[in-house]
C-alpha positions in Angstrom: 29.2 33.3 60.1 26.4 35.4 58.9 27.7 34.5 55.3 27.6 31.0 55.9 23.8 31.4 57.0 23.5 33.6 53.6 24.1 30.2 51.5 22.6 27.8 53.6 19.8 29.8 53.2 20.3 30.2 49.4 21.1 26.3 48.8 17.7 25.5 50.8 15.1 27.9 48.9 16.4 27.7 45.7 16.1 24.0 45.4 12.4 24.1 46.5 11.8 27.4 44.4 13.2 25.6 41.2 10.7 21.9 42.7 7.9 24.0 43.1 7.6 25.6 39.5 8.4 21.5 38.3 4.6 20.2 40.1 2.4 22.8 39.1 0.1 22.0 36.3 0.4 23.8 32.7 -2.2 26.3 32.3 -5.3 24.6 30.4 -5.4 25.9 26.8 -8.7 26.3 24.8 -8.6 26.2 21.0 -10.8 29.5 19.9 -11.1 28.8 15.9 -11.8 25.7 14.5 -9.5 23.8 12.6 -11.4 22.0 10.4 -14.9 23.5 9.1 -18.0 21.5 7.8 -17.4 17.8 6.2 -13.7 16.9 4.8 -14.0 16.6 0.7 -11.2 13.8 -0.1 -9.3 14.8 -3.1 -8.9 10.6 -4.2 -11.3 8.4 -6.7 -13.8 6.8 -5.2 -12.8 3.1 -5.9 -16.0 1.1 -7.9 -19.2 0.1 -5.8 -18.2 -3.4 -6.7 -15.3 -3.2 -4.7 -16.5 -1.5 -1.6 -17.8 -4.3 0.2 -14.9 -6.6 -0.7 -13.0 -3.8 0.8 -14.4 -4.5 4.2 -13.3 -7.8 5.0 -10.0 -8.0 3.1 -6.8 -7.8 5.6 -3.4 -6.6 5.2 -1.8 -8.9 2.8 -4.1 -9.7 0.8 -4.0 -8.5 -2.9 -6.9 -6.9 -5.3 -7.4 -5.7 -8.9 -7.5 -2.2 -9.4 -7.5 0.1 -12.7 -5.3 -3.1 -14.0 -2.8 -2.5 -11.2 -1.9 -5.7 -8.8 -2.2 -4.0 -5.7 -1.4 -5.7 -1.8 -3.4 -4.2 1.4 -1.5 -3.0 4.4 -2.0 -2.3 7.8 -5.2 -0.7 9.2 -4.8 3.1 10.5 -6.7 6.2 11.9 -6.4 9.6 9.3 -5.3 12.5 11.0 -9.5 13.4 9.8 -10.8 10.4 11.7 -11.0 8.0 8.2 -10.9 4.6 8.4 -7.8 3.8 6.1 -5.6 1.1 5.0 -1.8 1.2 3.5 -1.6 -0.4 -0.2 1.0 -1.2 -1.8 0.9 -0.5 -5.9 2.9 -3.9 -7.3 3.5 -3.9 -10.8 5.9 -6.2 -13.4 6.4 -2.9 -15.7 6.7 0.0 -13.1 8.5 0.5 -10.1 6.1 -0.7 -7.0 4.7 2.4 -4.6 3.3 2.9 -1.8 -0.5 4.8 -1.2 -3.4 5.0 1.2 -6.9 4.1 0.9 -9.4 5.8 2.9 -13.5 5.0 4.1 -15.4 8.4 4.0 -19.4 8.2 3.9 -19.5 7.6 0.3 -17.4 5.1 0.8 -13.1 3.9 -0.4 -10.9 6.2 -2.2 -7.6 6.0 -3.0 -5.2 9.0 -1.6 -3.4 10.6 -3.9 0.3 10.4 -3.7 2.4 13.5 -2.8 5.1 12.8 -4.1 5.4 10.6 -7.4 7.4 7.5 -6.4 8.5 5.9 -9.5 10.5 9.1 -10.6 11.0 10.6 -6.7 9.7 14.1 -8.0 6.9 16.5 -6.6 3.8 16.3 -8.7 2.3 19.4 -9.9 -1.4 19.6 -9.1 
């Protein structure tokens, strides 16, 4: 009898033990160093002041000429650094077509620099 009460007992508390440490909140975490210091230098070519204001009113699927590359807009996206940026598309008759970024920084559109060369599928050294 006494160790029946003994598991009742157990089978109750434990539950409610185990439900208790489910509801309580996270402890709120603080970030002491900052990730990111001072203004964000892109590492792209600024795209030419002629083309900046086209730039703004294009949308994704529309095409425009750059260094004598047939290249297609995208969809419109937030950077990780809080840049306004668009997805291109590189499409060319000679070359295998890739895929880039563009990006809006106070002085204006640059093109991202790809990673990762995607007519050959190697690393770039840089």
């Amino acid at each position: 009898m006494l160790l029946n009460k003994k598991v009742i007992y157990i089978l109750t508390f434990c539950p409610l033990i185990f439900l208790q440490s489910c509801v309580s909140a996270p402890p709120e975490v603080y970030a002491s160093v900052p990730l990111i210091n001072g203004e964000s230098h892109p590492s792209g070519e600024y795209l030419p002041e002629g083309m900046q204001a086209s730039l703004e009113s294009k949308k994704a699927g529309e095409h425009f000429t750059y260094d004598n590359k047939q290249m297609k807009l995208g969809r419109d996206y937030m950077s990780a650094l809080g840049l306004n940026c668009k997805e291109v598309q590189v499409v060319s008759k000679v070359t295998v077509s890739y895929e880039t970024s563009i990006c809006k920084s106070e002085k204006g559109w640059f093109l991202i620099p790809s990673l990762m060369d995607k007519r050959t599928s190697e690393f770039m050294e840089g």
